[in-house]
Each structure stands twice: as C-alpha cells, then as structure tokens.
CHARMM internal coordinates of N, CA and C (Angstrom, degrees):
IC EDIT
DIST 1 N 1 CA 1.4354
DIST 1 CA 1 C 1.5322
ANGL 1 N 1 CA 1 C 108.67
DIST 1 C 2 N 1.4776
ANGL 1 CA 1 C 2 N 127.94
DIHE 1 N 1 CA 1 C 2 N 133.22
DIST 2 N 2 CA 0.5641
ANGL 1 C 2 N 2 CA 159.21
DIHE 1 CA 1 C 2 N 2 CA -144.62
DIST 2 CA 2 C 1.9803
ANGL 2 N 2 CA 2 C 121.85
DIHE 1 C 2 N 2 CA 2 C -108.93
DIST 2 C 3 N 1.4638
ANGL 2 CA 2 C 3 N 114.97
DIHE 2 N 2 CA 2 C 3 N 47.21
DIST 3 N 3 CA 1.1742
ANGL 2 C 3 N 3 CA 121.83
DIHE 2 CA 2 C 3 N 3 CA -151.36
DIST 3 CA 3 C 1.9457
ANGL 3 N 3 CA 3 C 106.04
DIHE 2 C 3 N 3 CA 3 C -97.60
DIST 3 C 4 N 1.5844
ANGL 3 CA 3 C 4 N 106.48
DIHE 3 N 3 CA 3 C 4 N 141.34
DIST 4 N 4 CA 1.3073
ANGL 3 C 4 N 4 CA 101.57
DIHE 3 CA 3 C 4 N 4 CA 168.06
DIST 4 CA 4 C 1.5267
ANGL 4 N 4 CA 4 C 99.92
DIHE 3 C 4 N 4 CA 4 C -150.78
DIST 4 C 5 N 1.5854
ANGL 4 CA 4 C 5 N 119.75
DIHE 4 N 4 CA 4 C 5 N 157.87
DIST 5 N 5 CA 0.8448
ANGL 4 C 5 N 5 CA 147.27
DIHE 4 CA 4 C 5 N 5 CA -159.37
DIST 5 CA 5 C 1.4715
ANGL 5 N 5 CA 5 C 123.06
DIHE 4 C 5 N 5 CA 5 C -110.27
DIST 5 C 6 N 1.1879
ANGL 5 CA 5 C 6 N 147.38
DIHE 5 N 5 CA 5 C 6 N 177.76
DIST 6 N 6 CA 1.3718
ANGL 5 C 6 N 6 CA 128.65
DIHE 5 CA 5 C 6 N 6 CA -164.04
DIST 6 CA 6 C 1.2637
ANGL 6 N 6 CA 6 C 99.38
DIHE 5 C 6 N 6 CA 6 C 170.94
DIST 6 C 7 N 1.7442
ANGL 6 CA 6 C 7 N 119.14
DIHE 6 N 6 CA 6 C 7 N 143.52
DIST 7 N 7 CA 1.6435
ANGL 6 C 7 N 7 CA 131.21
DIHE 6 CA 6 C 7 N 7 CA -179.71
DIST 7 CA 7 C 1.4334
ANGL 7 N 7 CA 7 C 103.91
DIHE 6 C 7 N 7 CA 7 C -138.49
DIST 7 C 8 N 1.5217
ANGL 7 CA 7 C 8 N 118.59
DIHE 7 N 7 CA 7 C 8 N 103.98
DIST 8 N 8 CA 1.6001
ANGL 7 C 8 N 8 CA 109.10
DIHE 7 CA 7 C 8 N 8 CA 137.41
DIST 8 CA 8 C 1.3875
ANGL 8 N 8 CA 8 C 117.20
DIHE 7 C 8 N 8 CA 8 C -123.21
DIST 8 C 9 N 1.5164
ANGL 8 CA 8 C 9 N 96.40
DIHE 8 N 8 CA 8 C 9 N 179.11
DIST 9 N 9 CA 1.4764
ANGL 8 C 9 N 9 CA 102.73
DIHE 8 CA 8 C 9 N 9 CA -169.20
DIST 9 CA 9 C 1.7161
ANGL 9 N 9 CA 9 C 84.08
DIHE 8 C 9 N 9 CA 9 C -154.79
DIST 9 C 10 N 1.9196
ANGL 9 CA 9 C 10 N 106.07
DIHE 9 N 9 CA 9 C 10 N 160.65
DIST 10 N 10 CA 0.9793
ANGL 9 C 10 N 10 CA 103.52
DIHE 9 CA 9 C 10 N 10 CA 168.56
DIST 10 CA 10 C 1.7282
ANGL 10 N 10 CA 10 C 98.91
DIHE 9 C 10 N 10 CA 10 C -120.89
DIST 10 C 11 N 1.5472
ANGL 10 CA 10 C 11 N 124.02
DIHE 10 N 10 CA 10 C 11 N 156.42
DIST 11 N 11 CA 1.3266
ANGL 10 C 11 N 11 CA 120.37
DIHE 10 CA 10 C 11 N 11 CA 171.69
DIST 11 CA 11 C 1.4851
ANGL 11 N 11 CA 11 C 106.63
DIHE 10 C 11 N 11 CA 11 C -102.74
DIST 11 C 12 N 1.7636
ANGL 11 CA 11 C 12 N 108.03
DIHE 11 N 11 CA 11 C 12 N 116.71
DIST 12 N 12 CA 0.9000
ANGL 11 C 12 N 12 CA 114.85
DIHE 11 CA 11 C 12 N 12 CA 165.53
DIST 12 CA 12 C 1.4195
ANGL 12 N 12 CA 12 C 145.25
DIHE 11 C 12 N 12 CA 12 C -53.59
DIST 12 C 13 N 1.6458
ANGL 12 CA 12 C 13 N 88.67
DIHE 12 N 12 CA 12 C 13 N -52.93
DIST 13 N 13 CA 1.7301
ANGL 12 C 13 N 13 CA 117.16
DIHE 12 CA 12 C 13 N 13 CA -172.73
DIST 13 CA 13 C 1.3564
ANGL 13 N 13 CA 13 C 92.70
DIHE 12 C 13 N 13 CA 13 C -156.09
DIST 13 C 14 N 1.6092
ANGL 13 CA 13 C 14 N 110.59
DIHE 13 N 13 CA 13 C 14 N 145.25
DIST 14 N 14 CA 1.2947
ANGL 13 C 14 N 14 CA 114.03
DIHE 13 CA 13 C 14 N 14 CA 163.04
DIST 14 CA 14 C 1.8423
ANGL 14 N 14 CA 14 C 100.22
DIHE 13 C 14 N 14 CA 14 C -169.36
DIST 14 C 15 N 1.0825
ANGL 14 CA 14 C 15 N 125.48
DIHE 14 N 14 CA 14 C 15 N 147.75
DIST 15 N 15 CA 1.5864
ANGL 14 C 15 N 15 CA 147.35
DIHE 14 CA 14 C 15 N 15 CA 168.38
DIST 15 CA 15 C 1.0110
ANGL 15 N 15 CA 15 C 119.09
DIHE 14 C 15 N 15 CA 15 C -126.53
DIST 15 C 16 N 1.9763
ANGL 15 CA 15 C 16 N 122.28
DIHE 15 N 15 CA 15 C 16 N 138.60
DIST 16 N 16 CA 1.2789
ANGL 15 C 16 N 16 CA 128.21
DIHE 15 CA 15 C 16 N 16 CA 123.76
DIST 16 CA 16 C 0.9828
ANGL 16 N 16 CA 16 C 129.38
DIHE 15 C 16 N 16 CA 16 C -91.56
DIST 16 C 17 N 1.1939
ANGL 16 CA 16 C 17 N 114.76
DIHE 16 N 16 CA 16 C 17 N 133.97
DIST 17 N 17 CA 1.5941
ANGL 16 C 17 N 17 CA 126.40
DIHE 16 CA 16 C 17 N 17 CA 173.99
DIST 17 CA 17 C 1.8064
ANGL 17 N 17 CA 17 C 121.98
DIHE 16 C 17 N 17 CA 17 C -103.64
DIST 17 C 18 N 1.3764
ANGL 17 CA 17 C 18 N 123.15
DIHE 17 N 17 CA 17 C 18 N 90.10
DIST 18 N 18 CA 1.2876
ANGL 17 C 18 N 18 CA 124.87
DIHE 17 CA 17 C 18 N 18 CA -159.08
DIST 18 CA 18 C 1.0089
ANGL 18 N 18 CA 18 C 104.22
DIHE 17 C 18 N 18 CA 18 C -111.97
DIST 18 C 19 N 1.5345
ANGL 18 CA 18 C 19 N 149.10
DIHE 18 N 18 CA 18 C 19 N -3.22
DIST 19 N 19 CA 1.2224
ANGL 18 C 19 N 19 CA 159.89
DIHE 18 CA 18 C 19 N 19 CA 165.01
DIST 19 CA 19 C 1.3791
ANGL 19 N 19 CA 19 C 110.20
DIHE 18 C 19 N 19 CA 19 C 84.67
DIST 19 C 20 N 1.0098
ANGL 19 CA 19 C 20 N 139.61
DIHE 19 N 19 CA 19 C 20 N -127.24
DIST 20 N 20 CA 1.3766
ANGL 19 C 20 N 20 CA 131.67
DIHE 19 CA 19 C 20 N 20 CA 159.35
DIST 20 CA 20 C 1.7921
ANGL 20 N 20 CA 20 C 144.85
DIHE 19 C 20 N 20 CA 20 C -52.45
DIST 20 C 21 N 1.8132
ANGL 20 CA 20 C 21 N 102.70
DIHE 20 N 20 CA 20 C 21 N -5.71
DIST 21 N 21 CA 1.3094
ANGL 20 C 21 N 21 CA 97.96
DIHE 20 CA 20 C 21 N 21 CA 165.20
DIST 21 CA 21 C 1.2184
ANGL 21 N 21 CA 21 C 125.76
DIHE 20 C 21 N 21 CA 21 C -99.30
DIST 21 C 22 N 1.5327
ANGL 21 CA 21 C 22 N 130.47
DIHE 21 N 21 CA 21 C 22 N -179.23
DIST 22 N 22 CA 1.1301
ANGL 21 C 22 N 22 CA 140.38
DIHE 21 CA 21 C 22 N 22 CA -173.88
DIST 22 CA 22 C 1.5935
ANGL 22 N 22 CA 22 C 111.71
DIHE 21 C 22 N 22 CA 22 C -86.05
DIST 22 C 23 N 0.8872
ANGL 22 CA 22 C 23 N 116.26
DIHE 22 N 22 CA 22 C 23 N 149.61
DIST 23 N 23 CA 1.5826
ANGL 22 C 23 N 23 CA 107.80
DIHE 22 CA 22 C 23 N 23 CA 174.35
DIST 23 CA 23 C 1.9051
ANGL 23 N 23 CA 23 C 105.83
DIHE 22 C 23 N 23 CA 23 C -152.26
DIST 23 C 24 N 1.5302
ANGL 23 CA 23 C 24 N 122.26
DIHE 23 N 23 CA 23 C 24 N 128.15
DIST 24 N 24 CA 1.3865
ANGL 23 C 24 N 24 CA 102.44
DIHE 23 CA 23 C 24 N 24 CA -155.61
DIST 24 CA 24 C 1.7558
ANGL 24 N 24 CA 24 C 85.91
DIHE 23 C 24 N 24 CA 24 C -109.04
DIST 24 C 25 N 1.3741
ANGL 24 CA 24 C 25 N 108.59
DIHE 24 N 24 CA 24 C 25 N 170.10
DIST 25 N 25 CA 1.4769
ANGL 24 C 25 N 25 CA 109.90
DIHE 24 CA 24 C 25 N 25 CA -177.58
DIST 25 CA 25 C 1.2530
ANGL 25 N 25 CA 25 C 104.69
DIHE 24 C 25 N 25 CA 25 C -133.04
DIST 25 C 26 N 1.6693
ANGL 25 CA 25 C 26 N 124.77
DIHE 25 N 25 CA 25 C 26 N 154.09
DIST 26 N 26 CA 1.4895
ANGL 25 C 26 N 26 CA 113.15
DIHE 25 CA 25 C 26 N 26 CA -169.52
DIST 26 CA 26 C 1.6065
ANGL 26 N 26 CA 26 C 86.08
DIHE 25 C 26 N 26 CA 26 C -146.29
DIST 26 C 27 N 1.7016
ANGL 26 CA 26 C 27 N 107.31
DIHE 26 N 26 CA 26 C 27 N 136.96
DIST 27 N 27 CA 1.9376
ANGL 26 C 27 N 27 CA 117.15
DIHE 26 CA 26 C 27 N 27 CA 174.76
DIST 27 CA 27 C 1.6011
ANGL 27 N 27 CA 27 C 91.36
DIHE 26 C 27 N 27 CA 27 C -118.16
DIST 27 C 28 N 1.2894
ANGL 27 CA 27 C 28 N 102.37
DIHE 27 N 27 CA 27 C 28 N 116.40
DIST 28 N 28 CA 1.5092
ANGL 27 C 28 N 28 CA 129.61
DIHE 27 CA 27 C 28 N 28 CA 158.20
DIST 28 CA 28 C 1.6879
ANGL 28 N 28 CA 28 C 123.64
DIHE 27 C 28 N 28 CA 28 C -73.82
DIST 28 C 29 N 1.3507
ANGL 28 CA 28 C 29 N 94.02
DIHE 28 N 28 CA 28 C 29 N 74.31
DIST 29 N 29 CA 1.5116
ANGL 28 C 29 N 29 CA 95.61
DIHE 28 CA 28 C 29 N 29 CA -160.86
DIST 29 CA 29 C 1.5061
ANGL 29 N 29 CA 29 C 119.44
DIHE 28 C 29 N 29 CA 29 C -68.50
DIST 29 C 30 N 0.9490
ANGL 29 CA 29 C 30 N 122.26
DIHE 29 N 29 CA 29 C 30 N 12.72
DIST 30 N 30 CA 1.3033
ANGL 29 C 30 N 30 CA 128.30
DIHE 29 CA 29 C 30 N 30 CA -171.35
DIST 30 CA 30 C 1.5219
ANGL 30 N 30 CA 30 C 115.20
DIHE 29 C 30 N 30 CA 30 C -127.02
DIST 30 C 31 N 1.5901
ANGL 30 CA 30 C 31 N 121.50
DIHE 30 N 30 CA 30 C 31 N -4.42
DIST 31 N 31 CA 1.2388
ANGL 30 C 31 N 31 CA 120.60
DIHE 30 CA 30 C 31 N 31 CA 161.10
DIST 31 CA 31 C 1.6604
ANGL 31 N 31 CA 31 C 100.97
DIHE 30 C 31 N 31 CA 31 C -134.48
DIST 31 C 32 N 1.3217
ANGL 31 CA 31 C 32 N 132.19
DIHE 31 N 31 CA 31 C 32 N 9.84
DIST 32 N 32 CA 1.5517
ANGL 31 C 32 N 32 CA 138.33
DIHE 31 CA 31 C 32 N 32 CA -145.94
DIST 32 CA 32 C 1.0751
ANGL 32 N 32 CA 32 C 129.46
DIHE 31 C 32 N 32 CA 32 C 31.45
DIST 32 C 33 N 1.2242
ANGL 32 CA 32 C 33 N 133.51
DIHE 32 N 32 CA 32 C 33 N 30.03
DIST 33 N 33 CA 1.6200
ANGL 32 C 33 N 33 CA 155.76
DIHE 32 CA 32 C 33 N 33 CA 177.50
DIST 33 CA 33 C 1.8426
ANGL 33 N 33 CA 33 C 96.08
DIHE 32 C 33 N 33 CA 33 C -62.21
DIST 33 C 34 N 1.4383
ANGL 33 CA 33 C 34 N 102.02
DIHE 33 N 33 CA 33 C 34 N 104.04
DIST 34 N 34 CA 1.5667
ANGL 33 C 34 N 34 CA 106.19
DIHE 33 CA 33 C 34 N 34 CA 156.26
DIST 34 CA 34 C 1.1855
ANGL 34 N 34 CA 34 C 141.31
DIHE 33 C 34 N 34 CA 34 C -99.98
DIST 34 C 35 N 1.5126
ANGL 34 CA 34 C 35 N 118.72
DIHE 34 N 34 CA 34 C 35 N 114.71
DIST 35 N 35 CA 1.8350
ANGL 34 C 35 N 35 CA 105.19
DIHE 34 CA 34 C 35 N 35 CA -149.06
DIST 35 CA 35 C 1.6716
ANGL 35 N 35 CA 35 C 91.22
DIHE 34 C 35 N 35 CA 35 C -111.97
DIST 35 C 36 N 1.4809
ANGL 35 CA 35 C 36 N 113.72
DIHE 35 N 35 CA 35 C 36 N 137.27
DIST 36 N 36 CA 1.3549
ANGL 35 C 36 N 36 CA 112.92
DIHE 35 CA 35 C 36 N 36 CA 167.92
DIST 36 CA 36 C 1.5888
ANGL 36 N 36 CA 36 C 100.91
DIHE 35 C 36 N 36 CA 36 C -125.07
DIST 36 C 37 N 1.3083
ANGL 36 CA 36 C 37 N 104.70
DIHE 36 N 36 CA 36 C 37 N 132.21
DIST 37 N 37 CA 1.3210
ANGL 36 C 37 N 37 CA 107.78
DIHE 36 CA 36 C 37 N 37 CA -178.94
DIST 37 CA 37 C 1.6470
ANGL 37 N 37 CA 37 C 114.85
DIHE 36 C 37 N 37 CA 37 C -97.50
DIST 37 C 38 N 0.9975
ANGL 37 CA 37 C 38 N 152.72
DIHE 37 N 37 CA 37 C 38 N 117.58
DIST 38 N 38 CA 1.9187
ANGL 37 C 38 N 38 CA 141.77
DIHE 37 CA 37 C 38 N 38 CA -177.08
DIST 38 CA 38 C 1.3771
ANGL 38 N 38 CA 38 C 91.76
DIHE 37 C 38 N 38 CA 38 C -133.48
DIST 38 C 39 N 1.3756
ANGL 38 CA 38 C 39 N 110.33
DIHE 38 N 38 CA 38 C 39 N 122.64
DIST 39 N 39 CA 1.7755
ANGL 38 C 39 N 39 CA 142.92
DIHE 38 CA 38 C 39 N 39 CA 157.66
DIST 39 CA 39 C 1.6158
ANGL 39 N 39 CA 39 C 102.54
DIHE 38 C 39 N 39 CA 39 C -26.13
DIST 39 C 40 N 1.3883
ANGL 39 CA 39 C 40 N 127.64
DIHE 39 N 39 CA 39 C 40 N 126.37
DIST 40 N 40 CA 1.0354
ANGL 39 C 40 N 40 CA 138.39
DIHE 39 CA 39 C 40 N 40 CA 153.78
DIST 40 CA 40 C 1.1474
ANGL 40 N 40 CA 40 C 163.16
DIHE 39 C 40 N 40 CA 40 C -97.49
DIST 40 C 41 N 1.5155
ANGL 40 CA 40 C 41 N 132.85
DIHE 40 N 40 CA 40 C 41 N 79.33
DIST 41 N 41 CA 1.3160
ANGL 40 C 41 N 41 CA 112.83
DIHE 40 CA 40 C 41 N 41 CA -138.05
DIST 41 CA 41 C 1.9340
ANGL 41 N 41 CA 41 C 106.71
DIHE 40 C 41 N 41 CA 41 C -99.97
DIST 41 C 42 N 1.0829
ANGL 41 CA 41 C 42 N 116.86
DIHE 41 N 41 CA 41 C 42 N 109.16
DIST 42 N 42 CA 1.7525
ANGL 41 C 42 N 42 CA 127.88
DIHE 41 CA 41 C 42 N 42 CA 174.88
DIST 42 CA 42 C 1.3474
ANGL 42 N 42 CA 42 C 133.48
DIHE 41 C 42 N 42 CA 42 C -86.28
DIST 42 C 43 N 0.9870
ANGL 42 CA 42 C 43 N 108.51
DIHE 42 N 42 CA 42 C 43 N 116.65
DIST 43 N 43 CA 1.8816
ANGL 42 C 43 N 43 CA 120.14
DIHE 42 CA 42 C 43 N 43 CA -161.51
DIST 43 CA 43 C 1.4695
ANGL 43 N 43 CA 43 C 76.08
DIHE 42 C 43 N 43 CA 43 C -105.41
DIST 43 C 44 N 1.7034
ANGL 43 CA 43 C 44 N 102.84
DIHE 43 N 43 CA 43 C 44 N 135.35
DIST 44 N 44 CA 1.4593
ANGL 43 C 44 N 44 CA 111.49
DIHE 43 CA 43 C 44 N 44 CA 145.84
DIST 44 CA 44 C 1.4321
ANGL 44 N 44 CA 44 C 117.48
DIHE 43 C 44 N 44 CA 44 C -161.51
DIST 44 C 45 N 0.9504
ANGL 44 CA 44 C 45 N 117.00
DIHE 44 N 44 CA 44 C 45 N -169.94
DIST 45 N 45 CA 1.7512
ANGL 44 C 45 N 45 CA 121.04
DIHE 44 CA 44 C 45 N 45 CA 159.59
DIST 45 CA 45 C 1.7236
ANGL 45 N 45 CA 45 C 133.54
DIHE 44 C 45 N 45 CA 45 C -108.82
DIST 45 C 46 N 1.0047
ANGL 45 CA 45 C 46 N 138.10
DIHE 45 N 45 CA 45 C 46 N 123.35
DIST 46 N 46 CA 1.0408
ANGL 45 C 46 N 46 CA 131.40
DIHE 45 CA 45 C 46 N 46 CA -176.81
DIST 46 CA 46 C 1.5496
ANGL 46 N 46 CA 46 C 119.08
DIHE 45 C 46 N 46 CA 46 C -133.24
DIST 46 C 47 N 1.2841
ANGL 46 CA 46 C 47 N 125.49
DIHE 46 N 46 CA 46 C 47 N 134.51
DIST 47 N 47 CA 1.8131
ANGL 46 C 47 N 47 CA 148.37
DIHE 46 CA 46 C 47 N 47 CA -114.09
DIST 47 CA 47 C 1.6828
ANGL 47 N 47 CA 47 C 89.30
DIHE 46 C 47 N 47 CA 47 C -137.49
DIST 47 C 48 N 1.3918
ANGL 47 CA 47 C 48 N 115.28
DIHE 47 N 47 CA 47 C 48 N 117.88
DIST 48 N 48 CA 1.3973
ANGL 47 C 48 N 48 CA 100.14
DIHE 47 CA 47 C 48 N 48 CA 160.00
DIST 48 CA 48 C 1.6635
ANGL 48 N 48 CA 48 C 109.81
DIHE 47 C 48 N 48 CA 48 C -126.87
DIST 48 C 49 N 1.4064
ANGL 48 CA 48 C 49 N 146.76
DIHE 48 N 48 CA 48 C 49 N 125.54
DIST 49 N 49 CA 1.2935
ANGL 48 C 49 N 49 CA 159.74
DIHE 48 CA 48 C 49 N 49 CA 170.98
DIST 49 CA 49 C 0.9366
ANGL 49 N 49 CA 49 C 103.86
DIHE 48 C 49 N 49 CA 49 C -56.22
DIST 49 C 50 N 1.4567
ANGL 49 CA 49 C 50 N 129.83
DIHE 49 N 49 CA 49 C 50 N 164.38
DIST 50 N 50 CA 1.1103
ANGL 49 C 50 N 50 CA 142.80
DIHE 49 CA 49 C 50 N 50 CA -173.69
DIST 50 CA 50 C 1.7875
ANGL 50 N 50 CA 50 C 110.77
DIHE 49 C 50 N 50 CA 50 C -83.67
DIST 50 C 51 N 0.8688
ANGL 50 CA 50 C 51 N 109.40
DIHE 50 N 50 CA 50 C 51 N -6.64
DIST 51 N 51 CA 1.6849
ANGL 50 C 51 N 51 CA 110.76
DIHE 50 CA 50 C 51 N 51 CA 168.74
DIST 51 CA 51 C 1.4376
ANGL 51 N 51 CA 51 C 106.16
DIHE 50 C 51 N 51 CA 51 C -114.12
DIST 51 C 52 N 1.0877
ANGL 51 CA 51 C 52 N 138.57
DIHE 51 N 51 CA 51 C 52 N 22.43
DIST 52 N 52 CA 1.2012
ANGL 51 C 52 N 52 CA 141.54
DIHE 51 CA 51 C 52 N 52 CA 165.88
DIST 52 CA 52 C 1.4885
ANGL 52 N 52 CA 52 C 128.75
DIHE 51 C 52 N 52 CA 52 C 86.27
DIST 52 C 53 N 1.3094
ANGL 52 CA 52 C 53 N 101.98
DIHE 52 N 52 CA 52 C 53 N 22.49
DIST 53 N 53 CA 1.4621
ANGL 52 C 53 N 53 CA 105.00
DIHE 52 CA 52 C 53 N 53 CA -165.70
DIST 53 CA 53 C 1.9098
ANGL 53 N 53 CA 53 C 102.97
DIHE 52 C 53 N 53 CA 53 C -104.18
DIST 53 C 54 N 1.3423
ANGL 53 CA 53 C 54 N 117.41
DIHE 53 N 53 CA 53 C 54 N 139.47
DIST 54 N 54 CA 1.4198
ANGL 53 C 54 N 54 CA 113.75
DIHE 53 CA 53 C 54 N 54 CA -178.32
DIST 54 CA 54 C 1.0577
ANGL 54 N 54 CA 54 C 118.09
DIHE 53 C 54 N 54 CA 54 C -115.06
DIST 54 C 55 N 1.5501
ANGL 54 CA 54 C 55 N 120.06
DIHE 54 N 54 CA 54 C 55 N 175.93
DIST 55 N 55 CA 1.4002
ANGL 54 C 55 N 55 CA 107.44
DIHE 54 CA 54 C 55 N 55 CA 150.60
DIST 55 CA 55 C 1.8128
ANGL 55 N 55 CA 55 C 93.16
DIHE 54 C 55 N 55 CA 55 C -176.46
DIST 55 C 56 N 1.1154
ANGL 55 CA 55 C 56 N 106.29
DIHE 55 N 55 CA 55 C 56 N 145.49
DIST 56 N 56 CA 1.6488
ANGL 55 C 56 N 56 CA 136.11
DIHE 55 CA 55 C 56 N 56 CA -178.49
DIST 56 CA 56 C 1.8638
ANGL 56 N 56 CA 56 C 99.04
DIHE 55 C 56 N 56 CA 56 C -109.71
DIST 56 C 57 N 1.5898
ANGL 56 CA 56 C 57 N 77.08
DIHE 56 N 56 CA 56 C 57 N 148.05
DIST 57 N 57 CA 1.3593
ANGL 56 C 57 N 57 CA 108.93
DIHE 56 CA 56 C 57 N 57 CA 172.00
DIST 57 CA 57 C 1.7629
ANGL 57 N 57 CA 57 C 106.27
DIHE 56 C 57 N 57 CA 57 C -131.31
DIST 57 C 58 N 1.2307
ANGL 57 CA 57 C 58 N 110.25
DIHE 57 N 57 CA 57 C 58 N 129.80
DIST 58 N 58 CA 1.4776
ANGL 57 C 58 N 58 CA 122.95
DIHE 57 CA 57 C 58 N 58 CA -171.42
DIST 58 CA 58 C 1.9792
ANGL 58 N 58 CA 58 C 102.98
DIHE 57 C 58 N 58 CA 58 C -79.26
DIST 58 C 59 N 1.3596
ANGL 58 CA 58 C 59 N 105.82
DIHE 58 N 58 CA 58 C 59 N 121.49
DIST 59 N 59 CA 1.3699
ANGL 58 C 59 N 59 CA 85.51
DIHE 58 CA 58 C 59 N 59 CA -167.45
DIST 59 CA 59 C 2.3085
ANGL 59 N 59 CA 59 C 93.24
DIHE 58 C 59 N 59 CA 59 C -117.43
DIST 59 C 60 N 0.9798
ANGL 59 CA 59 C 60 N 107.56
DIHE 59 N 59 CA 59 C 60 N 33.60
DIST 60 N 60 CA 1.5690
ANGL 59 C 60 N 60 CA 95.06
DIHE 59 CA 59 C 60 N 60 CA -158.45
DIST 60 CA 60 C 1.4540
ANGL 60 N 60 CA 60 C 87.20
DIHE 59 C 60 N 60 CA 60 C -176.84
DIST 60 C 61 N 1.5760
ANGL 60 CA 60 C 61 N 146.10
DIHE 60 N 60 CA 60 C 61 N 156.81
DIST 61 N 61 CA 1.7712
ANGL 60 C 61 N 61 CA 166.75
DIHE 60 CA 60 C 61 N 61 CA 62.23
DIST 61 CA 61 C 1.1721
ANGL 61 N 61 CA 61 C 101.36
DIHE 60 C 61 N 61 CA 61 C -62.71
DIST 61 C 62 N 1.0419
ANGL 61 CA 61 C 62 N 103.45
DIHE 61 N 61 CA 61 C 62 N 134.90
DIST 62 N 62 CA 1.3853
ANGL 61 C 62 N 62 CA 126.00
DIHE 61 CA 61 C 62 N 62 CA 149.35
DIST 62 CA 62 C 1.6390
ANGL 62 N 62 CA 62 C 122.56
DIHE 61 C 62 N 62 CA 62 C -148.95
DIST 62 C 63 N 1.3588
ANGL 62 CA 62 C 63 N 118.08
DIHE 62 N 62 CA 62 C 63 N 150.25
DIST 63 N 63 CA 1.3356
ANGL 62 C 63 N 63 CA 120.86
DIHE 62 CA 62 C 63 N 63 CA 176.56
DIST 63 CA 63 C 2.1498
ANGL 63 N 63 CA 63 C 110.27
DIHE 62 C 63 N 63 CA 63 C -60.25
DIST 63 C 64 N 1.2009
ANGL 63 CA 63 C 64 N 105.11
DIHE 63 N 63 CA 63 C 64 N 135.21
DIST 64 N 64 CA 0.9623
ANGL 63 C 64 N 64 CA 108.24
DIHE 63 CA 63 C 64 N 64 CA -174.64
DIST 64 CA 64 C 1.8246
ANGL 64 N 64 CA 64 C 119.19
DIHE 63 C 64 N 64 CA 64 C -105.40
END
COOR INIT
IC SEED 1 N 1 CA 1 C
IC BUILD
C-alpha cells in the first residue's frame, strides 16, 4: 500500500515587533519559502588552548 502524507496551512495574521530595527522579508513564490531576515546582536565567550583548539559559548541574542 501505497501511503503519503501532506501539510498545509494558511497564515492568517502574524507580526514582528523589533522596535527600532529593520528586518527585510522575502516570498518565494514558486516553492512558498518565507524568509524573514532580523539583525542580530550575539554576546559570547570564546576559549582558545594551547594547541589551538576553541570553543565559545553564546552567552546573550538580542535584536539588533
């Protein structure tokens, strides 16, 4: 048997609210791909060993 599955949805209503930044939005009309882009600003820490190996920990997002 021969079974497949399937998802739509329609968007009714929806908002961002970023306060003073810009944020650009893109409709992919040909596969419906909705891209919203919003500025990011990332606080973190990042560790380097004595052989060169690193690694960060994200300590902060915020809208930028």
């Amino acid at each position: 048997m021969n079974e497949s599955s399937f998802f739509s949805a329609l968007l009714v209503d929806s908002f961002i609210d970023c306060g003073n930044c810009e944020f650009k939005t893109e409709l992919d009309s040909i596969n419906k791909n909705l891209t919203i882009k919003v500025p990011l600003v990332l606080e973190g820490e990042v560790t380097f060993t004595d052989n060169l190996l690193s690694g960060c920990v994200t300590t902060g997002i915020h809208l930028g």
